[in-house]
C-alpha positions as CSV (number, residue, x, y, z in Angstrom):
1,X,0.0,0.0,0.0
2,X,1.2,3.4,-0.8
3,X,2.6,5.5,2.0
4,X,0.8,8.6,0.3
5,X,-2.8,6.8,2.0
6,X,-1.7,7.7,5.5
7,X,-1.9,11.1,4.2
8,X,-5.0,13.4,5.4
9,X,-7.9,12.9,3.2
10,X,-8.3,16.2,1.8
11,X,-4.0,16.4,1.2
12,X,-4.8,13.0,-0.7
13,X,-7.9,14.3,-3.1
14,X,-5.7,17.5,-3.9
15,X,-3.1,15.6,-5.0
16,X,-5.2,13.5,-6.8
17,X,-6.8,16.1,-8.7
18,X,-3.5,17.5,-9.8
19,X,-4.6,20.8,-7.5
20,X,-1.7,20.6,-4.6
21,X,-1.0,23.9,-3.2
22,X,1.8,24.0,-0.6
23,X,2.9,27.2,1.0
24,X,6.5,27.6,1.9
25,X,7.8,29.2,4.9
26,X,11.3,28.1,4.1
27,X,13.9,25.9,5.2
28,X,16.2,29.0,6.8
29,X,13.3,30.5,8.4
30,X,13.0,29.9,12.1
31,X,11.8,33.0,13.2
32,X,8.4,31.7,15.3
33,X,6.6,35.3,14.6
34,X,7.0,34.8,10.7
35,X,6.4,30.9,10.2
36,X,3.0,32.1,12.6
37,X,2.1,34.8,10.3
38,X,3.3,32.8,7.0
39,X,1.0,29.7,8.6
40,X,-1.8,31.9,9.3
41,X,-2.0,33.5,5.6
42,X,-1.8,29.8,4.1
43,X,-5.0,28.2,6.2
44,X,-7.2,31.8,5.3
45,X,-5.9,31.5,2.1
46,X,-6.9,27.8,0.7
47,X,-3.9,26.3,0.7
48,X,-3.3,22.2,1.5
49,X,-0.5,22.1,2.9
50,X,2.2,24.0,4.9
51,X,5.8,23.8,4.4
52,X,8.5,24.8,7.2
53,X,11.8,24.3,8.6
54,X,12.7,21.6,10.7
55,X,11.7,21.8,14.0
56,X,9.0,20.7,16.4
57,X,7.9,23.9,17.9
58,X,7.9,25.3,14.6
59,X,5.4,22.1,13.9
60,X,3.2,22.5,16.3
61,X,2.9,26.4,15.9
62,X,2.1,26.0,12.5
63,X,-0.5,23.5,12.8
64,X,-2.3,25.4,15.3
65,X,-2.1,28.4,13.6
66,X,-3.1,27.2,9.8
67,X,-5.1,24.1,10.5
68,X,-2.7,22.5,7.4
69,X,-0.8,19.9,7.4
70,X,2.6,20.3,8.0
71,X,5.4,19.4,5.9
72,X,9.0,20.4,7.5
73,X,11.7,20.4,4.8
74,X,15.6,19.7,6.1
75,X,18.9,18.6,4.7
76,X,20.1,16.6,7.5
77,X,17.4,13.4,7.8
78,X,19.0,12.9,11.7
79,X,16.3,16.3,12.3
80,X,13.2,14.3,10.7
81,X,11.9,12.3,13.7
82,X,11.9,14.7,16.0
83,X,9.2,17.0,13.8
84,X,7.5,14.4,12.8
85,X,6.8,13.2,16.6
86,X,5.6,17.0,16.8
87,X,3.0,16.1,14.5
88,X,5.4,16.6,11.2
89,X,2.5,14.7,8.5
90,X,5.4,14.4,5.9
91,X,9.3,15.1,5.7
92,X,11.1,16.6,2.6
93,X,14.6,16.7,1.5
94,X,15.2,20.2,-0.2
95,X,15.1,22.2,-1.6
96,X,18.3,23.5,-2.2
97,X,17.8,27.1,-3.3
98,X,18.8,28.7,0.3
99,X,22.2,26.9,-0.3
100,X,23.5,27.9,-3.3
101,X,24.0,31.6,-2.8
102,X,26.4,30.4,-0.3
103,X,28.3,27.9,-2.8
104,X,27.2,24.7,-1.5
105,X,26.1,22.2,-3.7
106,X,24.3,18.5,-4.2
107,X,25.2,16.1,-6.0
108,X,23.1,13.3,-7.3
109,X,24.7,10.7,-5.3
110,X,24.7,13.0,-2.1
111,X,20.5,13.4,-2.6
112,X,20.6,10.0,-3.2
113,X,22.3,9.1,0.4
114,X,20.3,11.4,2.4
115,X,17.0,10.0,0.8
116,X,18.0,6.3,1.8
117,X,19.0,7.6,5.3
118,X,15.9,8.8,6.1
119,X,13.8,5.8,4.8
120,X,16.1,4.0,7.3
121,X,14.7,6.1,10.2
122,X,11.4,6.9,8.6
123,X,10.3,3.7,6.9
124,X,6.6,4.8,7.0
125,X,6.4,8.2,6.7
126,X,5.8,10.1,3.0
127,X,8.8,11.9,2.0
128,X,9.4,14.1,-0.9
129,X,12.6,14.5,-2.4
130,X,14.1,18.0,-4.5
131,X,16.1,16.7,-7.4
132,X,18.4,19.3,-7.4
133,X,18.3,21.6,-10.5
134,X,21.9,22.6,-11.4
135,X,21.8,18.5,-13.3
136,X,21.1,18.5,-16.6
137,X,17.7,17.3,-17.3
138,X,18.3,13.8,-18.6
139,X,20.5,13.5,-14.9
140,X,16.8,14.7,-13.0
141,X,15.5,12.3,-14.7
142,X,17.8,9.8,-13.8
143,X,18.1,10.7,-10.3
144,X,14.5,10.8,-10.0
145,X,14.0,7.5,-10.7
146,X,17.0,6.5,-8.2
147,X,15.0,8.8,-5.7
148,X,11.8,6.8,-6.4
149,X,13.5,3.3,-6.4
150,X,14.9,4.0,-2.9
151,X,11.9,5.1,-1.6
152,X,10.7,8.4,-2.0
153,X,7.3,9.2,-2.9
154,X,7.1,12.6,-4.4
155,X,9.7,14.3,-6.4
156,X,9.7,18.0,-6.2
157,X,11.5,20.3,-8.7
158,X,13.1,23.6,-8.2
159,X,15.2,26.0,-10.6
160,X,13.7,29.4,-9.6
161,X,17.3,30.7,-8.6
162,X,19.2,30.0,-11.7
163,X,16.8,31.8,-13.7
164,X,17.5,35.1,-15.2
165,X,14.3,36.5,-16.6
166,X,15.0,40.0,-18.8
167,X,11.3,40.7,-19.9
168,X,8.9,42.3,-17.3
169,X,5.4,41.5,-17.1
170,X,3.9,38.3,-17.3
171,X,6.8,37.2,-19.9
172,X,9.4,37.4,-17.2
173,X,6.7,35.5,-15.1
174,X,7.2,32.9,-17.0
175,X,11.0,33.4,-18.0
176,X,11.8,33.0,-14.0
177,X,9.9,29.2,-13.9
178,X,11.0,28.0,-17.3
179,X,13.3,26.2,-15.5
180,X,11.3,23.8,-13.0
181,X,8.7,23.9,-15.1
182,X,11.1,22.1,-17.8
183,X,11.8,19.7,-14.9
184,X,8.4,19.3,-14.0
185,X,8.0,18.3,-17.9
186,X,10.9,15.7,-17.7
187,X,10.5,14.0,-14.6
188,X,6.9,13.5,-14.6
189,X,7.7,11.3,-17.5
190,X,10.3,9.7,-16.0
191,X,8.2,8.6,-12.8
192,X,5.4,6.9,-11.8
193,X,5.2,9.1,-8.3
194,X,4.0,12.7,-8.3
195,X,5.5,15.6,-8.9
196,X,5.5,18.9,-6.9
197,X,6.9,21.5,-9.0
198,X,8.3,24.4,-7.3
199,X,11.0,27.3,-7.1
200,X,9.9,30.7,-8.9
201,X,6.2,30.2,-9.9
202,X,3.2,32.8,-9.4
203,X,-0.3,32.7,-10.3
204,X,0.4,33.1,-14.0
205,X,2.8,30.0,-13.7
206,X,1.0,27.6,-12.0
207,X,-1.5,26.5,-14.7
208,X,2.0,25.4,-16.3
209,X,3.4,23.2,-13.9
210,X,0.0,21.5,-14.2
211,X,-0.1,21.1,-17.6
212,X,3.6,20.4,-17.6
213,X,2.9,17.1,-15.4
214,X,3.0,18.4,-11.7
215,X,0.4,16.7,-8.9
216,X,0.6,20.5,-7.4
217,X,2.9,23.3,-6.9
218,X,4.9,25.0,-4.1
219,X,5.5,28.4,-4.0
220,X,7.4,30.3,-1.3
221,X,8.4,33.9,-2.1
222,X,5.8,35.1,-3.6
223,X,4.0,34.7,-0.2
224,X,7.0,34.8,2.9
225,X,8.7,37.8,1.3
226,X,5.4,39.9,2.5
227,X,5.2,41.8,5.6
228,X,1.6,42.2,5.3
229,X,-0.6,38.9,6.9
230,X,-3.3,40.1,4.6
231,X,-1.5,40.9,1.6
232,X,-0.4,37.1,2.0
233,X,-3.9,36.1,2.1
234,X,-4.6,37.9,-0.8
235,X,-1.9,35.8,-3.0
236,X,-2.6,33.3,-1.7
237,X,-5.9,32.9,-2.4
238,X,-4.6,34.3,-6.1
239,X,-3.0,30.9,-6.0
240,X,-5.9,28.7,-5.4
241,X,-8.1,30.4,-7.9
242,X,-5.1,30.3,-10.7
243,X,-5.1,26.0,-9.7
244,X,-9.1,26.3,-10.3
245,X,-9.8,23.9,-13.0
246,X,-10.7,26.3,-16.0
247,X,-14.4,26.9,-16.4
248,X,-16.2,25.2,-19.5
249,X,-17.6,27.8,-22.1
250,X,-21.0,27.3,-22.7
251,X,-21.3,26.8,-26.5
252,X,-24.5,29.2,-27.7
253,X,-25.8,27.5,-30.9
């Protein structure tokens, strides 16, 4: 039976319907006062599923303050239990964009270790793995499947940092998630697990990680670089109604 069941029910019917939205708090961020304000704008706003660092009082504050579940995203797996005895409903390796401003960089084989580490201590718990972005796409691929063979059961996508978008409007919109929306493309064919595509996205990108393959869509900036709570609510429920399957013209003979 697939780990994805133990899921929450709602979690499960969004991924299902290819409608996932997961807000991201980020994997840096452990100020309590903006993961609370982050969590709050997430469960007002519509979205599934609430992404933060690694920590359990960071878990439990989030859950009580969106009413989501929580993912809590790390690069060390040693960190997983702990969150997930918090009340952690899933564990995720990545993403890696926080990291590479500073230089530091993984490798396929390294993603690969830290994903059968933490099946070792987490043999029951649904984890998502980033496949880091900075491989060519045939090596996502590749990795991907590695990722899936050894246990993981989502693949999540990233690429928002190495873009370098140069048109403004929704052009560069799109410009800034070419590419994890080209990984989307090519894992999702190279997988029978969903995909989360994430890294760079907005409300005019999202309909493209869909249609590109992705399960559903995680989207951080766009949301955690606000100060505002309610100008967070206000994107993100811009980011529900841009997953909102398209309405069907009525055809007037």
């Amino acid at each position: 039976m697939s780990r994805l069941t133990s899921l929450p029910a709602p979690l499960q019917a969004a991924l299902h319907s290819r409608r996932l939205l997961k807000v991201i708090a980020g994997l840096s961020n452990f100020e309590a006062a903006s993961v609370e304000r982050i969590s709050r704008a997430a469960g007002a706003g519509g979205a599934d599923l609430l992404d933060v660092a690694c920590d359990p009082k960071l878990v439990r504050l989030a859950a009580a303050a969106s009413g989501l579940p929580v993912c809590v995203s790390a690069v060390d797996p040693d960190l997983f239990p702990a969150a997930v005895a918090a009340g952690a409903a899933m564990v995720e390796i990545g993403n890696f964009d926080s990291f590479y401003p500073e230089g530091r960089i993984f490798g396929a084989e390294e993603v690969l270790a830290l994903t059968r580490r933490t099946r070792e201590l987490l043999p029951e718990v649904v984890l998502s793995v980033t496949v880091p972005h900075g491989l060519p796409l045939d090596q996502q691929q590749q990795l991907a499947s590695d990722l899936a063979a050894a246990g993981a059961d989502l693949i999540q996508t990233e690429g928002g940092t190495s873009a370098r978008p140069f048109s403004p409007g929704a052009l560069g919109l799109i410009e800034k998630a070419a590419p994890t929306l080209a990984a989307a493309h090519a894992i999702s064919r190279a997988v029978q697990i969903p995909v989360l595509c994430a890294s760079g996205l907005s409300a005019v990108t999202l309909p493209l990680a869909i249609a590109a393959g992705a399960h559903g869509v995680g989207v951080g900036s766009a949301v955690n670089r606000l100060d505002d709570e309610l100008a967070m609510v206000a994107v993100v429920r811009g980011l529900r109604e841009a997953l909102a399957p398209a309405p069907v013209a009525e055809v007037v003979g």
